[in-house]
Backbone as XML, in Angstrom:
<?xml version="1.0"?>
<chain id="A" units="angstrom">
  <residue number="1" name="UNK">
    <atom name="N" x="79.602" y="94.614" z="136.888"/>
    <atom name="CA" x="78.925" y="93.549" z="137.577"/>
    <atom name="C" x="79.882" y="92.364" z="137.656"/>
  </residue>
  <residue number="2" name="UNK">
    <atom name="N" x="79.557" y="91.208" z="137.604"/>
    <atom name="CA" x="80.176" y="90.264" z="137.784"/>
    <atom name="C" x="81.736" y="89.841" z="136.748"/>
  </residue>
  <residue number="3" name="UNK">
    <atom name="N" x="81.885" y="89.880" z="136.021"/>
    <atom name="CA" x="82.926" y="90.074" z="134.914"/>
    <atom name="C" x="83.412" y="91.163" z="134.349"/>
  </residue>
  <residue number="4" name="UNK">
    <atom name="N" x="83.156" y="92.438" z="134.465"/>
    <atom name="CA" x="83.991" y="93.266" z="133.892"/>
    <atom name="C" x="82.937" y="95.206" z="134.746"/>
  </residue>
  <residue number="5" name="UNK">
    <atom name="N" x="83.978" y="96.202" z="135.362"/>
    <atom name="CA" x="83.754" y="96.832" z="135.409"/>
    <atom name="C" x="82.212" y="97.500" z="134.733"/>
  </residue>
  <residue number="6" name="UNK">
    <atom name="N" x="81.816" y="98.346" z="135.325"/>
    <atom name="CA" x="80.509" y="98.585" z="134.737"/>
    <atom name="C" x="80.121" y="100.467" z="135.524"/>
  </residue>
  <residue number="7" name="UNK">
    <atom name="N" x="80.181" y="100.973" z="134.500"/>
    <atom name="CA" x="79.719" y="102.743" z="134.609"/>
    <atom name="C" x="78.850" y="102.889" z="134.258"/>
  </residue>
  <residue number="8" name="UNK">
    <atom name="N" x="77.632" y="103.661" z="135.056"/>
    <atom name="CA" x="76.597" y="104.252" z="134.691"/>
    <atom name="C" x="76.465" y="105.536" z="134.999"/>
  </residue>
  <residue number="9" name="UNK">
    <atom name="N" x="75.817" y="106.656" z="134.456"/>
    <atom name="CA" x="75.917" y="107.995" z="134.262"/>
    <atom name="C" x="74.751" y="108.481" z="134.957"/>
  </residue>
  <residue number="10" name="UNK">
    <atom name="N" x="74.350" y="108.593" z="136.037"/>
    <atom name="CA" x="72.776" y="109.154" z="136.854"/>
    <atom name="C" x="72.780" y="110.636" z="137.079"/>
  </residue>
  <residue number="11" name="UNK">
    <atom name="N" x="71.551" y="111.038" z="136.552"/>
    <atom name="CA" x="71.093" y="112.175" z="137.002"/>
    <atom name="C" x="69.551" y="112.192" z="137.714"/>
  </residue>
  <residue number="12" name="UNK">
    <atom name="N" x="69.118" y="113.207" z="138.260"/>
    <atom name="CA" x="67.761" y="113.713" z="138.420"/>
    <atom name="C" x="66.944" y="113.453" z="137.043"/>
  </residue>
  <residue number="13" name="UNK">
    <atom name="N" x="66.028" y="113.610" z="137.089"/>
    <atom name="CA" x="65.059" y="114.123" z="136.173"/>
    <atom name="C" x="64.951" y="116.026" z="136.188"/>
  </residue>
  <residue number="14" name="UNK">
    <atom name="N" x="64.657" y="116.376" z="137.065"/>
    <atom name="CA" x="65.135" y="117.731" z="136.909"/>
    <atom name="C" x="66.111" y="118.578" z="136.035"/>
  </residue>
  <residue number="15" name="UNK">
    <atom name="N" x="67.286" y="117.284" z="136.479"/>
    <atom name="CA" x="68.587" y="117.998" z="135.501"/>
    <atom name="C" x="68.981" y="117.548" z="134.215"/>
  </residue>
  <residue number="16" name="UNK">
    <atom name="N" x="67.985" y="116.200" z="133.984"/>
    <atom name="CA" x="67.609" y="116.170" z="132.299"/>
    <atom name="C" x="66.816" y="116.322" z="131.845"/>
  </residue>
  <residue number="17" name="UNK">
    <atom name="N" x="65.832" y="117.553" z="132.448"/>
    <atom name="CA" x="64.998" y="118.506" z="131.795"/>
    <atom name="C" x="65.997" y="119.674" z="131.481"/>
  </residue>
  <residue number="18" name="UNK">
    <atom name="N" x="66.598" y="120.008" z="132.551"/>
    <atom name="CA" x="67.052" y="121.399" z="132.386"/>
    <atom name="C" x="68.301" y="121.082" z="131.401"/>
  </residue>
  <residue number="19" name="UNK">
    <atom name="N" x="69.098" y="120.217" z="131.592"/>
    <atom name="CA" x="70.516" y="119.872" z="130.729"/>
    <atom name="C" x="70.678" y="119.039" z="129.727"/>
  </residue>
  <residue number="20" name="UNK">
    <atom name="N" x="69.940" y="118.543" z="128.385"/>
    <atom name="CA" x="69.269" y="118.192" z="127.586"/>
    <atom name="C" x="70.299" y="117.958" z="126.317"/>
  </residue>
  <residue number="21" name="UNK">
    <atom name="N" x="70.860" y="119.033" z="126.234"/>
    <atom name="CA" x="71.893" y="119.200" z="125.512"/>
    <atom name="C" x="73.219" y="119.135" z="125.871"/>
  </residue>
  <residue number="22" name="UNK">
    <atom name="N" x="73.520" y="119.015" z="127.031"/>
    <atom name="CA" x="74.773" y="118.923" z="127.738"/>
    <atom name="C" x="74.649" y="117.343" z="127.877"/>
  </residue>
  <residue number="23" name="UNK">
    <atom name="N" x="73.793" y="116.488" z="128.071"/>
    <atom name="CA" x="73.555" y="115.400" z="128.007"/>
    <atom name="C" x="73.513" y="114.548" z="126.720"/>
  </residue>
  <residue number="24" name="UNK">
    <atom name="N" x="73.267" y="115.289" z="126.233"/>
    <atom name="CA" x="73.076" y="114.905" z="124.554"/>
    <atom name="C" x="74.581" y="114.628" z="124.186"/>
  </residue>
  <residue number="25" name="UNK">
    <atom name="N" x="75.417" y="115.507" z="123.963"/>
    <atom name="CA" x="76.819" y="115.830" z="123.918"/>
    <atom name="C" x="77.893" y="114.840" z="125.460"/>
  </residue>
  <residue number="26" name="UNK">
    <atom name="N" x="77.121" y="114.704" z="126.237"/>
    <atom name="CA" x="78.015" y="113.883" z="127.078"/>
    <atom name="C" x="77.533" y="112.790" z="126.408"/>
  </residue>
  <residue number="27" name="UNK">
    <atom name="N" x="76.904" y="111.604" z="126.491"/>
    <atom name="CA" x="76.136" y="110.817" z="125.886"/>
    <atom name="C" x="76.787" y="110.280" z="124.357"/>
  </residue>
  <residue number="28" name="UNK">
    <atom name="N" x="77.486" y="111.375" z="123.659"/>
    <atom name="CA" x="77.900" y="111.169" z="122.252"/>
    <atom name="C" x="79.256" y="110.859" z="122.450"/>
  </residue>
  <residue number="29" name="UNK">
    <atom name="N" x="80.039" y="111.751" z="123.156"/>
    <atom name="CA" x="81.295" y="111.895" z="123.901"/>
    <atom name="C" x="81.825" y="110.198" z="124.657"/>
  </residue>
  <residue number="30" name="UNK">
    <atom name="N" x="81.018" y="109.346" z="125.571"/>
    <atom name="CA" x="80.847" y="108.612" z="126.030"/>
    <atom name="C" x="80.957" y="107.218" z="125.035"/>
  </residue>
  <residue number="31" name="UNK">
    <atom name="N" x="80.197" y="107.427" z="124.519"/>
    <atom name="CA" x="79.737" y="106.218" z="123.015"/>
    <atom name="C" x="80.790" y="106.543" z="122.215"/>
  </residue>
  <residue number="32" name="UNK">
    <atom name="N" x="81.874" y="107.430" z="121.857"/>
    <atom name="CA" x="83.138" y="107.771" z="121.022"/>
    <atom name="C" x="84.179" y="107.059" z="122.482"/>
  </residue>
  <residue number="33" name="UNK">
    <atom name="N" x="84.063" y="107.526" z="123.207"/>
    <atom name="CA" x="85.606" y="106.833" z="124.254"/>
    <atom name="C" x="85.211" y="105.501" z="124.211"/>
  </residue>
  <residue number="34" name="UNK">
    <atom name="N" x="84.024" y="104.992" z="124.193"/>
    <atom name="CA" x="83.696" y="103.355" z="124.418"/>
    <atom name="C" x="84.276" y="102.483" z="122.904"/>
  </residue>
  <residue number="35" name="UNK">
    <atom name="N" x="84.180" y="103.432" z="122.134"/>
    <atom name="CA" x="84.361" y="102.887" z="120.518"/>
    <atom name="C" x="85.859" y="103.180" z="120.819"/>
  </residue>
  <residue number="36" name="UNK">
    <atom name="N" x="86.100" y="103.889" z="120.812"/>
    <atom name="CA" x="87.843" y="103.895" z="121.024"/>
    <atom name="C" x="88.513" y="103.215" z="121.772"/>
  </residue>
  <residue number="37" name="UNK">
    <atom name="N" x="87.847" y="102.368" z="123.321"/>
    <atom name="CA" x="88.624" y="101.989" z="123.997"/>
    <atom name="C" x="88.734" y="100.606" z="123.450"/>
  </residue>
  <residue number="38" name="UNK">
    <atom name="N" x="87.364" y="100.086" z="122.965"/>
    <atom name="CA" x="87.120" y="98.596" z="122.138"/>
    <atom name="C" x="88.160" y="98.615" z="121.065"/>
  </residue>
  <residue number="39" name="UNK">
    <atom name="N" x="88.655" y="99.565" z="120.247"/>
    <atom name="CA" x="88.669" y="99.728" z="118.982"/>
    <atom name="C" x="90.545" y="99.290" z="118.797"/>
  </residue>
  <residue number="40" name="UNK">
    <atom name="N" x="90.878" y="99.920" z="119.895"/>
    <atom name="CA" x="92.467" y="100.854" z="119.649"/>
    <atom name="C" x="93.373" y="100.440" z="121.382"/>
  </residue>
  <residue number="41" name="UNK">
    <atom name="N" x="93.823" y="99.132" z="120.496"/>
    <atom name="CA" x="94.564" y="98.967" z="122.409"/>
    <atom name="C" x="95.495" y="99.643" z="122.898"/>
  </residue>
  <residue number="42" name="UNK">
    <atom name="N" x="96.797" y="100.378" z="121.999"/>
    <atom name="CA" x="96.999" y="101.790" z="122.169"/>
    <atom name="C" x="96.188" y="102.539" z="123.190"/>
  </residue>
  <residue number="43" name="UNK">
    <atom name="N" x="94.923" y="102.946" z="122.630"/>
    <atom name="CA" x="94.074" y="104.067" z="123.596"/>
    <atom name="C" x="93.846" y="103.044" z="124.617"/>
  </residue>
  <residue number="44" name="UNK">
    <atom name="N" x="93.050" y="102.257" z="125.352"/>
    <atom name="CA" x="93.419" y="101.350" z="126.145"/>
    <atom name="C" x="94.260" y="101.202" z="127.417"/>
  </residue>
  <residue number="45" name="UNK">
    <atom name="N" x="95.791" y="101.113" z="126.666"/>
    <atom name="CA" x="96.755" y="100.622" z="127.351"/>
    <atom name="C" x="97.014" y="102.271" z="127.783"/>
  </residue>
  <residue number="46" name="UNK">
    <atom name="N" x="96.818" y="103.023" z="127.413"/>
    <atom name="CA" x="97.497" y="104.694" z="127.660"/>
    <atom name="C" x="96.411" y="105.066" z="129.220"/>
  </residue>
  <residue number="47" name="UNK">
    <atom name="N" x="95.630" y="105.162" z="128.503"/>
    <atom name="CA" x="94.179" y="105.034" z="129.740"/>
    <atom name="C" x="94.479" y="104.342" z="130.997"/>
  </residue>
  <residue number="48" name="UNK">
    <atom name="N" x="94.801" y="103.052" z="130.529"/>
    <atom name="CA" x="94.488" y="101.845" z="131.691"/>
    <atom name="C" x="95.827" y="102.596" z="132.529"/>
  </residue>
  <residue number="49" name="UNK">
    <atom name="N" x="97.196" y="103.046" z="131.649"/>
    <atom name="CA" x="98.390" y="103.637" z="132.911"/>
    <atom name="C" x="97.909" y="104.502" z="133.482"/>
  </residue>
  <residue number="50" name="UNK">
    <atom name="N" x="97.055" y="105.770" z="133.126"/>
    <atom name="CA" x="96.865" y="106.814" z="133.476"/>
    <atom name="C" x="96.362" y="106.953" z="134.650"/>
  </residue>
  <residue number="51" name="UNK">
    <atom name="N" x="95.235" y="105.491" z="134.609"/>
    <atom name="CA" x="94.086" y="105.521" z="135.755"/>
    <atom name="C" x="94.470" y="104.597" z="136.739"/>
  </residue>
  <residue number="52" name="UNK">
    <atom name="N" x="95.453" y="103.171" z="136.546"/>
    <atom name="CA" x="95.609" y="102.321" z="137.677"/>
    <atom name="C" x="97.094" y="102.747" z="137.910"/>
  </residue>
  <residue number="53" name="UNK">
    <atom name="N" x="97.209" y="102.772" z="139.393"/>
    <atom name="CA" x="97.984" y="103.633" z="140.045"/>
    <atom name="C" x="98.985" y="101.873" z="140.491"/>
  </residue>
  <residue number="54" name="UNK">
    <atom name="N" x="99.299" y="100.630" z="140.448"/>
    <atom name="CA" x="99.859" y="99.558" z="140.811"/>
    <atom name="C" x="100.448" y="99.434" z="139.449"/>
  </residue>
  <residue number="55" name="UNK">
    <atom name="N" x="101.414" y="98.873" z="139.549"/>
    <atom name="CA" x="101.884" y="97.953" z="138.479"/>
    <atom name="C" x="101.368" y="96.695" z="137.414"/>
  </residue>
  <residue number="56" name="UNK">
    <atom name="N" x="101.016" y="96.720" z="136.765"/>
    <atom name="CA" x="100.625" y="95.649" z="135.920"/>
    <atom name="C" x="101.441" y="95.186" z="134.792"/>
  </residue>
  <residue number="57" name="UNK">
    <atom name="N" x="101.968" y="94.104" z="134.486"/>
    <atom name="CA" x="102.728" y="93.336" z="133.102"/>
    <atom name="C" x="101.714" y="93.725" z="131.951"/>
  </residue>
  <residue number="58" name="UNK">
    <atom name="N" x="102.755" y="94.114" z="130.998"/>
    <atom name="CA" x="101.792" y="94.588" z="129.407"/>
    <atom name="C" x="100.501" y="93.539" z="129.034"/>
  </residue>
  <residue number="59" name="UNK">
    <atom name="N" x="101.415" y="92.096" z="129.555"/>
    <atom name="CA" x="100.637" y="90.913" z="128.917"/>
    <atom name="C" x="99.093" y="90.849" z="129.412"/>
  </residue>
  <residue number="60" name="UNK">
    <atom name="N" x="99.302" y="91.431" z="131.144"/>
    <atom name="CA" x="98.228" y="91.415" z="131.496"/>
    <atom name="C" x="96.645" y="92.413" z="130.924"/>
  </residue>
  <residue number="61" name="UNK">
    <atom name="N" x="97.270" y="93.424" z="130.577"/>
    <atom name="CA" x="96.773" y="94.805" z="129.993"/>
    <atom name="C" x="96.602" y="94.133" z="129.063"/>
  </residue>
  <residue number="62" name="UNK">
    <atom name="N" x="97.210" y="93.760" z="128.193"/>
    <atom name="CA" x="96.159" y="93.222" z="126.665"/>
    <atom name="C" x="95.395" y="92.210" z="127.195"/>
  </residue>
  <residue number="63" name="UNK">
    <atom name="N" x="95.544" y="91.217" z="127.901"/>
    <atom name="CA" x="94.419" y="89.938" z="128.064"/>
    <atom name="C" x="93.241" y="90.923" z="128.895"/>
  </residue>
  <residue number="64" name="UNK">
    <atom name="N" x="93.270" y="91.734" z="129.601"/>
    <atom name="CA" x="92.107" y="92.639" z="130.339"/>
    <atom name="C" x="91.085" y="92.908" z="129.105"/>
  </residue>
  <residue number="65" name="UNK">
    <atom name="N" x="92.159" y="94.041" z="128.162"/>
    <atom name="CA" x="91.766" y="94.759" z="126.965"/>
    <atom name="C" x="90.537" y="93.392" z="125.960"/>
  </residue>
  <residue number="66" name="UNK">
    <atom name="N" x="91.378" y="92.336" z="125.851"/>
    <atom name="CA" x="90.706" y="91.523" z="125.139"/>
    <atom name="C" x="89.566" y="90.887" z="125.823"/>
  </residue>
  <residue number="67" name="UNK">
    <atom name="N" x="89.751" y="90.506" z="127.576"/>
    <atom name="CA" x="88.395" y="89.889" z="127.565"/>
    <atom name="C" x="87.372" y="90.634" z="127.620"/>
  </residue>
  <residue number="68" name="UNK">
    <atom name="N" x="87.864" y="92.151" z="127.876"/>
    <atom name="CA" x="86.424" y="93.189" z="127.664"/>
    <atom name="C" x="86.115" y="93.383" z="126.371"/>
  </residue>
  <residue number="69" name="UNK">
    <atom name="N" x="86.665" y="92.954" z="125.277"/>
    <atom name="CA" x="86.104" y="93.221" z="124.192"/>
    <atom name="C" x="85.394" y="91.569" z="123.745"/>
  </residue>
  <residue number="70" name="UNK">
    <atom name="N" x="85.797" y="90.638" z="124.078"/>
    <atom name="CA" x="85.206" y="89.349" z="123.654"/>
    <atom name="C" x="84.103" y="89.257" z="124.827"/>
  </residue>
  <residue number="71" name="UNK">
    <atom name="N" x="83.665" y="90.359" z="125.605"/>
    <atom name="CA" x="82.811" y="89.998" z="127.077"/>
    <atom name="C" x="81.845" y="91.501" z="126.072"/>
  </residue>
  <residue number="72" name="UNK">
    <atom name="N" x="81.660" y="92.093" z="125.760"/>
    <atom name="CA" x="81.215" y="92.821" z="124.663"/>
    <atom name="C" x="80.704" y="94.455" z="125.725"/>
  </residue>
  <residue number="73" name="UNK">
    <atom name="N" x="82.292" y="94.210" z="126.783"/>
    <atom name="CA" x="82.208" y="94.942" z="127.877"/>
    <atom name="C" x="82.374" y="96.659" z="127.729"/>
  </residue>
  <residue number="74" name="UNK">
    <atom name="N" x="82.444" y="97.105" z="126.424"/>
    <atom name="CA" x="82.710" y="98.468" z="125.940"/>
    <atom name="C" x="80.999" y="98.923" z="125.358"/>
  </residue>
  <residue number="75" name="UNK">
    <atom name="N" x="80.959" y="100.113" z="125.544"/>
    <atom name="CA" x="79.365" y="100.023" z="125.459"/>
    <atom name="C" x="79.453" y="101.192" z="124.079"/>
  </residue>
  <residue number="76" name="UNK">
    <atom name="N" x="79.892" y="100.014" z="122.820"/>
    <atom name="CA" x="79.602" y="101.184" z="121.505"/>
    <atom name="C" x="79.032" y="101.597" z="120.960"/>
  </residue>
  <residue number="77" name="UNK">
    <atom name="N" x="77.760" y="101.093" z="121.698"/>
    <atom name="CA" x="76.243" y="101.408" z="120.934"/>
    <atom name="C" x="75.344" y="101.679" z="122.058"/>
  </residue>
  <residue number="78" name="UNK">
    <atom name="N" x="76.288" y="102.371" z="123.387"/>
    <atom name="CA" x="75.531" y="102.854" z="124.535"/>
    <atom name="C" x="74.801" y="102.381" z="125.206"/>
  </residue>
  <residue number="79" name="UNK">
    <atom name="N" x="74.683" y="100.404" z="124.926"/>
    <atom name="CA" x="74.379" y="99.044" z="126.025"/>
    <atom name="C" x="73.361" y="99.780" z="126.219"/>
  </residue>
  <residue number="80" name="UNK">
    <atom name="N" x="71.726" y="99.684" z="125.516"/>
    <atom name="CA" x="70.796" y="99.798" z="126.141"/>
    <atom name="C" x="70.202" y="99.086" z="125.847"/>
  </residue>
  <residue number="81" name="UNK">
    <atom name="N" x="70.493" y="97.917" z="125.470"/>
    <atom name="CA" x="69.508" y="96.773" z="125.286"/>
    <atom name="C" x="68.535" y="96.342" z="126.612"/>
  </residue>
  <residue number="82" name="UNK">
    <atom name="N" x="67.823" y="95.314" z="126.026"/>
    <atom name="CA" x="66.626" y="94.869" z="126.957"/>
    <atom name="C" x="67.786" y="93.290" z="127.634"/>
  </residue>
  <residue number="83" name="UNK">
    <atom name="N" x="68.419" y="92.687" z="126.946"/>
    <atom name="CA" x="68.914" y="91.811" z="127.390"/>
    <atom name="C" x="69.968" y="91.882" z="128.557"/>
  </residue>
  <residue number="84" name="UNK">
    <atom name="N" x="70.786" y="93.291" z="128.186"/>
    <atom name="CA" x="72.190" y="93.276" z="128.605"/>
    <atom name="C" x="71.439" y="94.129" z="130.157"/>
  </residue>
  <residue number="85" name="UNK">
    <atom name="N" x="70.287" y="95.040" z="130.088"/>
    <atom name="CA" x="69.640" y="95.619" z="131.229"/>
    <atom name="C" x="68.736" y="94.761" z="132.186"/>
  </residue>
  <residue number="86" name="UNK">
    <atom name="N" x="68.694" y="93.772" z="131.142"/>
    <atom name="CA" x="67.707" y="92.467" z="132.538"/>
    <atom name="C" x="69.011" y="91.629" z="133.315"/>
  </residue>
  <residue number="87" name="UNK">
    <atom name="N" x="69.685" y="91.390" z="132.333"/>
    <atom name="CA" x="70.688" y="90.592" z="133.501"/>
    <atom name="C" x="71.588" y="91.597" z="134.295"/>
  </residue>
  <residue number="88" name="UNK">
    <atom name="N" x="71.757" y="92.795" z="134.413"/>
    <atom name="CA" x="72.007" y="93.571" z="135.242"/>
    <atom name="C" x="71.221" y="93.729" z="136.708"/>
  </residue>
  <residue number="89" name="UNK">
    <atom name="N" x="70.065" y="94.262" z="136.079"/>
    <atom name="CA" x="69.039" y="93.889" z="137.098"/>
    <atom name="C" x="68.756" y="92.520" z="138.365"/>
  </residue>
  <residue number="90" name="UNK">
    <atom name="N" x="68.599" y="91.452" z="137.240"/>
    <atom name="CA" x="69.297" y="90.504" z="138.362"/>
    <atom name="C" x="70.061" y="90.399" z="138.647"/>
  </residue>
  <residue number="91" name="UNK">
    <atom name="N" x="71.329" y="90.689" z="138.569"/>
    <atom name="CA" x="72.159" y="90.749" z="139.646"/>
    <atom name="C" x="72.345" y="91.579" z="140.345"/>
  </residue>
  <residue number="92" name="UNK">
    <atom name="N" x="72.050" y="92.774" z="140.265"/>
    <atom name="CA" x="71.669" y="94.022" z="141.226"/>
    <atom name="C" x="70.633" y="93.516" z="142.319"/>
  </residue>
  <residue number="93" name="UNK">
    <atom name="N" x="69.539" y="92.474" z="141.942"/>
    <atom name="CA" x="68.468" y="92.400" z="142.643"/>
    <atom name="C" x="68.972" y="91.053" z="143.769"/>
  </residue>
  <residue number="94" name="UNK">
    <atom name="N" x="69.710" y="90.645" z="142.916"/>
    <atom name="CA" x="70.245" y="89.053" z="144.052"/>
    <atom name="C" x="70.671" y="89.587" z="145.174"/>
  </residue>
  <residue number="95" name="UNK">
    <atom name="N" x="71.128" y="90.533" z="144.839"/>
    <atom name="CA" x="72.721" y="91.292" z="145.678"/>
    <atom name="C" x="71.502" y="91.739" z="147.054"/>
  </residue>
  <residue number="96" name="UNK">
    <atom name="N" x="70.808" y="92.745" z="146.481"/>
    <atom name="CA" x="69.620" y="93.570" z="147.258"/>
    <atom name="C" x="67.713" y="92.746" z="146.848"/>
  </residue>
  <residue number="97" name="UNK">
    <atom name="N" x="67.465" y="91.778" z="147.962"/>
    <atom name="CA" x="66.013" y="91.241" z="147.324"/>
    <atom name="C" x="65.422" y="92.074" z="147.982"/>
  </residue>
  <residue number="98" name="UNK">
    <atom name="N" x="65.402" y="92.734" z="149.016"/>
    <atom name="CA" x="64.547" y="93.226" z="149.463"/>
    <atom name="C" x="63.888" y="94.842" z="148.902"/>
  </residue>
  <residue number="99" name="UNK">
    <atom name="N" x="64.346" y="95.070" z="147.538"/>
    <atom name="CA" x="64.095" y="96.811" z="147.147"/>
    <atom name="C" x="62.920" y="95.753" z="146.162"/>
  </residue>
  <residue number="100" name="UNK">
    <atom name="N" x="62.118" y="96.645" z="145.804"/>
    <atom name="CA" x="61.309" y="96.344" z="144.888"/>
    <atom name="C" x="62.005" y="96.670" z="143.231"/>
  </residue>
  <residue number="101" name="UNK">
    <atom name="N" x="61.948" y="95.813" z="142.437"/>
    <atom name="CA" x="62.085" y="95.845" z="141.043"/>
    <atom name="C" x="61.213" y="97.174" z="140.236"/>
  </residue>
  <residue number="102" name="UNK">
    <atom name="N" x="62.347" y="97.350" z="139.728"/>
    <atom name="CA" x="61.435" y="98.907" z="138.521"/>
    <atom name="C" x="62.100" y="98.084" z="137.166"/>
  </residue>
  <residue number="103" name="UNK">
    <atom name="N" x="61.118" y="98.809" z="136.093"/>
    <atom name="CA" x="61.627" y="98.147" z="134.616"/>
    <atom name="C" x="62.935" y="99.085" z="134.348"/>
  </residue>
  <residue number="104" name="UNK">
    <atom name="N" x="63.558" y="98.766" z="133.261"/>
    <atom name="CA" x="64.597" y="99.516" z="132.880"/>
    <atom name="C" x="63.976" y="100.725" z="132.186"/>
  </residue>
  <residue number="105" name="UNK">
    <atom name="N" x="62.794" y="101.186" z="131.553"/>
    <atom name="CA" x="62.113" y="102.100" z="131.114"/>
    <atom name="C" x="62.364" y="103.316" z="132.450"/>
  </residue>
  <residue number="106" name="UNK">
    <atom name="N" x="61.943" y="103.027" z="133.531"/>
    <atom name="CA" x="61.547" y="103.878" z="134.775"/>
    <atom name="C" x="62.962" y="104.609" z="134.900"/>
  </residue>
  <residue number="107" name="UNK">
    <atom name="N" x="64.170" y="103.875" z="134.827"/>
    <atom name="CA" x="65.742" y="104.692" z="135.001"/>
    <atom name="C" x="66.663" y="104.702" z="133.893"/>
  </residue>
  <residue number="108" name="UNK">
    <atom name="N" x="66.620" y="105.134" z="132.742"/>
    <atom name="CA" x="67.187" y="104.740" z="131.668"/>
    <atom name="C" x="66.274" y="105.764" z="130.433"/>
  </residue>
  <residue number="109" name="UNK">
    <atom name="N" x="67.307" y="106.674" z="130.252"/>
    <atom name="CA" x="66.803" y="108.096" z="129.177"/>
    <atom name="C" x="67.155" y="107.359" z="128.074"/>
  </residue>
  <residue number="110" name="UNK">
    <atom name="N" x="66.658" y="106.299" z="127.639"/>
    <atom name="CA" x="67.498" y="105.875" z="126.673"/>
    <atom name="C" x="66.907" y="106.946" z="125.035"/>
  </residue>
  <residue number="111" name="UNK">
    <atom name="N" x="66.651" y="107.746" z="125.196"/>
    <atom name="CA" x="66.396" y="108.698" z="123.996"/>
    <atom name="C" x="67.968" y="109.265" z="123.570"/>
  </residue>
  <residue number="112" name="UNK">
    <atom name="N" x="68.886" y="109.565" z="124.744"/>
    <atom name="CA" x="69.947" y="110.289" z="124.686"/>
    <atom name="C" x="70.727" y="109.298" z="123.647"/>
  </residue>
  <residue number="113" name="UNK">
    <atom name="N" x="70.768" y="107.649" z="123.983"/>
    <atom name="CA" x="71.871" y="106.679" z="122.922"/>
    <atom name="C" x="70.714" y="106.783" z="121.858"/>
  </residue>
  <residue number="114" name="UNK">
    <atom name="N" x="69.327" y="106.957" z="121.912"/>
    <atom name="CA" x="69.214" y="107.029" z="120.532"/>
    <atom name="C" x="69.391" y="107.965" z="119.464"/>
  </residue>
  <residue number="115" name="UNK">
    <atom name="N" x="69.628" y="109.068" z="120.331"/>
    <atom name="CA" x="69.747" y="110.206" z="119.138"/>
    <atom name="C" x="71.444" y="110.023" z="118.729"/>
  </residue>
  <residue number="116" name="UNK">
    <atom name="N" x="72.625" y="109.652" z="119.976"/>
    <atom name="CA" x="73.981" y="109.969" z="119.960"/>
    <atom name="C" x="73.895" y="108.509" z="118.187"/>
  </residue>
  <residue number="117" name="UNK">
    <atom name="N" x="73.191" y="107.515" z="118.308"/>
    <atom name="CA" x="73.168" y="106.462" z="117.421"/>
    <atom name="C" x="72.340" y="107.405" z="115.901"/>
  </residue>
  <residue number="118" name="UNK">
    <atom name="N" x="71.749" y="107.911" z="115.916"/>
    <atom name="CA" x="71.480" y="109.198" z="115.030"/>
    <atom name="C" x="72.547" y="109.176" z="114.223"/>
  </residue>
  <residue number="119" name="UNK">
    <atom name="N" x="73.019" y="110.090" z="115.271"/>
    <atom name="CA" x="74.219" y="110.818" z="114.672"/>
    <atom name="C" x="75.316" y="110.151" z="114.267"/>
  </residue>
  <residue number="120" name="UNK">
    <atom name="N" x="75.805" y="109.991" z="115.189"/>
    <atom name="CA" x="77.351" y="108.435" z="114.447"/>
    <atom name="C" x="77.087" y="107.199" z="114.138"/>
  </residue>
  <residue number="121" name="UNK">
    <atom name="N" x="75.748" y="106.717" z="113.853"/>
    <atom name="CA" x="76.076" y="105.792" z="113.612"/>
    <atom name="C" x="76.150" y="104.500" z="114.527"/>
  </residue>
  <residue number="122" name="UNK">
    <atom name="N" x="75.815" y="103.182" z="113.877"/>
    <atom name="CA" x="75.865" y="101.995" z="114.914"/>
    <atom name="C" x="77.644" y="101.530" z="115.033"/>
  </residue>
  <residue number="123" name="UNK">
    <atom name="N" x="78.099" y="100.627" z="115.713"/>
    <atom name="CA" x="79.210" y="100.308" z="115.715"/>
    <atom name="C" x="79.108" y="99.034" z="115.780"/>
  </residue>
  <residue number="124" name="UNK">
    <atom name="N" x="79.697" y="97.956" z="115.135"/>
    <atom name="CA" x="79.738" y="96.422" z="115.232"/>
    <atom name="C" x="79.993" y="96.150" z="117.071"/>
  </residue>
  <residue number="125" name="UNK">
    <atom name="N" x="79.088" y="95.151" z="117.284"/>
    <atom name="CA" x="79.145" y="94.788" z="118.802"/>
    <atom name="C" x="78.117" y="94.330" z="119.242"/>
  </residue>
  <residue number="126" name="UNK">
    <atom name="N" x="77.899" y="93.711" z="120.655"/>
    <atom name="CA" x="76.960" y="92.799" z="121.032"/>
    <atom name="C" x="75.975" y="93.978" z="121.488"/>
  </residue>
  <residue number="127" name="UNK">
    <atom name="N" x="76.347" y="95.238" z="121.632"/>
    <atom name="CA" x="74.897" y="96.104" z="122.040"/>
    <atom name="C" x="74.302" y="96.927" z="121.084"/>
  </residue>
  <residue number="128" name="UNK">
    <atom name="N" x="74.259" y="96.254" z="120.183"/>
    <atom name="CA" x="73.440" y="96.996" z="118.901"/>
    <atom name="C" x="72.043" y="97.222" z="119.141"/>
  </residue>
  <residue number="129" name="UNK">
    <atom name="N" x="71.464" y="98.097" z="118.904"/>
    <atom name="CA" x="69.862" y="98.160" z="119.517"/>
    <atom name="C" x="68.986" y="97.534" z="118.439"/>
  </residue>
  <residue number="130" name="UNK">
    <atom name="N" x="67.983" y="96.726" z="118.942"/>
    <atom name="CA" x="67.340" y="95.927" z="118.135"/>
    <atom name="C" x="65.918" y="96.694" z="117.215"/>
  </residue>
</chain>
């Protein structure tokens, strides 16, 4: 959104009935690269060459690296908060007024970050689930 890149993972409902466990495991997979990319500017800086195809100065790559981690832009606890999903929303909704508003409940399995949080664990960060 407005300050820092932003990925979201959509499926059917169909295909997270039928793929449950493949979701489960992507979902865990996801919340480990987000902890790693926050974690390890190494992993980061290796990534960031791999994927941007222009030139960039190192200096710039760490100040990126850092304002996504002081912007709490790595999602290590799988960003499903109520806070970090309402101000999304509005700005999704500024952008588009004319769609009607759904809650974040209606698009958002958030069962999948709670079980992947199960399992590994919370990670220090601004999307800790409350």
């Amino acid at each position: 959104m407005p300050v820092q890149p932003h990925g979201v993972l959509a499926t059917t409902q169909d295909f997270e009935d039928a793929h449950a466990e493949a979701l489960h495991r992507l979902t865990r997979g996801m919340i480990r690269a987000s902890r790693a990319l926050n974690d390890d500017l190494d992993a980061f800086r290796k990534t960031f060459q791999h994927h941007v195809s222009v030139p960039v100065p190192e200096e710039t790559v760490e100040a990126i690296w850092r304002q996504e981690r002081e912007a709490g832009g790595f999602a290590v606890n799988g960003e499903t908060t109520e806070a970090h999903w309402r101000a999304q929303a509005e700005a999704f909704f500024a952008l588009h007024p004319k769609l009607a508003p759904v809650p974040p409940s209606a698009v958002i399995a958030s069962r999948f970050v709670a079980d992947a949080l199960d399992r590994l664990g919370t990670h220090p960060g601004e999307d800790l689930p409350r």
